[in-house]
Phi, psi and omega in degrees: 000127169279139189314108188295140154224076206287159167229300173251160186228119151266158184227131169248102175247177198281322213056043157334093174233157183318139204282321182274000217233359201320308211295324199298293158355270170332327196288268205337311161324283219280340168275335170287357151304301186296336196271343175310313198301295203280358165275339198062033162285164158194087144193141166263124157257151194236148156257178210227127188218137166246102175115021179227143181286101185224172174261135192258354198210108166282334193287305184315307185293345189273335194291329170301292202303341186271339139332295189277020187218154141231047143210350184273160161334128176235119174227161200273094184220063025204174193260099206264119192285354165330291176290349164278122179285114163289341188268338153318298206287307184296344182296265211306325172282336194272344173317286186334294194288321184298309179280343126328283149100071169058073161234044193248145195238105177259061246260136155210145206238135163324196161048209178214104173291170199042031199292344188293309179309340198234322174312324138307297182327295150314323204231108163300140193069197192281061159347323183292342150267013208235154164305083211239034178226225181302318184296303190296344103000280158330315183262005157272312194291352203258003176292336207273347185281356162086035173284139179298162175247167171085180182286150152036276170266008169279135165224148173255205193221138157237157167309340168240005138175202180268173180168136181287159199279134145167162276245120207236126003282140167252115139251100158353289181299357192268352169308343168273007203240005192275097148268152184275093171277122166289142180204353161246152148317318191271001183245356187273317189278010186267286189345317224256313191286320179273026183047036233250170165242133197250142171268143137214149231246217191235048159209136190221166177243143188290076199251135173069351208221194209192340191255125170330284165311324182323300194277305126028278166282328191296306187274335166304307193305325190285330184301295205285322172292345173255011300170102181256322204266162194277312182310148180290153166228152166263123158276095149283107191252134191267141145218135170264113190232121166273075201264172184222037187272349172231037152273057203328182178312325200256319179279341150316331208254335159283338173279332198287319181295344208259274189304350173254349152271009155260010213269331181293351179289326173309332200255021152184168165329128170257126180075180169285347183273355179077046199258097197261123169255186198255154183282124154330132183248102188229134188168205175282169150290332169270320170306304184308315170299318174302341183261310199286335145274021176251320189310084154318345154304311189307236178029298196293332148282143159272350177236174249161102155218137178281141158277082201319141181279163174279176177079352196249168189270172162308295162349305199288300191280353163277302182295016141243357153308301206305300196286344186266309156011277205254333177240347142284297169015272182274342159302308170296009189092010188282153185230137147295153175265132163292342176284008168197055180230038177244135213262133183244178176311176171257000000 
């Protein structure tokens, strides 16, 4: 059996709040960003949901979060580029990433979710003909690499001086920060051809196999065989994983109900896409060490991000930070950077 050996440790939360209520929500994120930081993790992700109590803008919320925090990673999981102007939405992460001061994470996924509901709204005309996949993706990275537009000699004119036009503020680095969650063969090797950095999460699509993990390694081996540019990529692996060793009874007893009302979807393909997820991981700290290092994924990465469940309180989500921090973590090879662990109230 091979050793798990994490380097980085990360958190993906839904950023939940009250229909009535946003800001006190939103607030509790952004302070659960800070207790990540001061824990040492490192990176915090935001998902990005529409038509949902959710962050409906990942770059506006990241752009908060790079104010109250400064070292840890702030990433994006994921931006579904349906709804997006590319050159707006690249516009708005290098704003993010500037100010942050090159912490940006940029995570994006095809398609649309609600699209019957959303598709006017967003899209002038038959949205139902427009590239609403790998091109528009493509056409955010090539705005964030900064080619000047227009010919040569095109300039413009501003009040503080000429210059040639292209997509302002530019940071170089951040088009290398770009990731793909992937969940096919086919979107793992468009990643992979585009030097892209890949998540990969607990919903996988089910090609040859029935078994989660199975499909899985399959797309990982493949990602890593198709994988064209000379330059490093990043691996990211997503798991929900939950211990309860500082948890009291009654909320032990709310985590277990939680994974077992998810559990039948694990036991074959969901739908027509063959859509297979991963078992929720709950438990003690020693049970959870026991799967995950039974896990041949874990083992096959090096970064590690937990996926918060929706729905759970701030509370909730600091006391499984708290246990894995300290008492999974570091069974897996993980280290904290120490220059930034010193730990305060939440």
């Amino acid at each position: 059996m091979s050793i798990p050996a994490i380097s980085s440790l990360a958190f993906l939360t839904p950023g939940n709040f009250a229909d009535d209520d946003p800001y006190t929500g939103l607030e509790e994120t952004l302070r659960l960003f800070e207790y990540g930081e001061r824990l040492g993790y490192d990176g915090s992700w935001i998902r990005q949901r529409h038509l949902e109590h959710g962050v409906g803008s990942a770059a506006v919320f990241l752009a908060a979060a790079g104010q109250r925090t400064e070292r840890v990673e702030l990433g994006t999981a994921v931006i579904p580029i349906g709804y997006e102007n590319p050159f707006r939405l690249a516009e708005d992460l290098a704003l993010a990433d500037v100010l942050s001061r090159g912490r940006l994470q940029a995570g994006f996924s095809t398609g649309m979710p609600h699209a019957e509901l959303l598709g006017d709204l967003v899209h002038d005309g038959d949205w139902r003909d427009l590239d609403l996949s790998y091109g528009r993706i493509a056409r955010v990275i090539d705005h964030l690499r900064g080619d000047y537009l227009g010919a040569p000699d095109t300039v413009i004119q501003s009040p503080g001086n000429t210059q040639r036009p292209r997509l302002q503020p530019h940071n170089p680095g951040l088009s290398d920060r770009v990731w793909y969650g992937g969940g096919s063969l086919r979107s793992i090797r468009w990643a992979a051809e585009h030097g892209l950095n890949l998540l990969s999460g607990n919903i996988v699509t089910g090609e040859g196999t029935d078994d989660f993990t199975t499909a899985q390694l399959t797309l990982l081996t493949e990602y890593r065989r198709a994988l064209t540019e000379d330059r490093p990529t990043r691996v990211a692996l997503g798991r929900v994983i939950v211990p309860f060793d500082s948890a009291d009874a009654t909320t032990r007893a709310r985590y277990r109900e939680y994974a077992a009302g998810r559990h039948a979807r694990t036991l074959a393909p969901q739908g027509p896409k063959r859509i297979l997820f991963a078992p929720d991981v709950v438990g003690t700290a020693d049970q959870i060490l026991e799967q995950l290092t039974a896990d041949p994924v874990v083992t096959a990465v090096s970064e590690l991000r937990l996926e918060l469940p929706y729905e759970f309180h701030r509370d909730d989500y600091e006391q499984i930070l708290h246990d894995v921090r300290h008492l999974i973590a570091p069974e897996l090879g993980w280290q904290p950077d120490t220059a930034s662990t010193a730990e305060a109230p939440g």
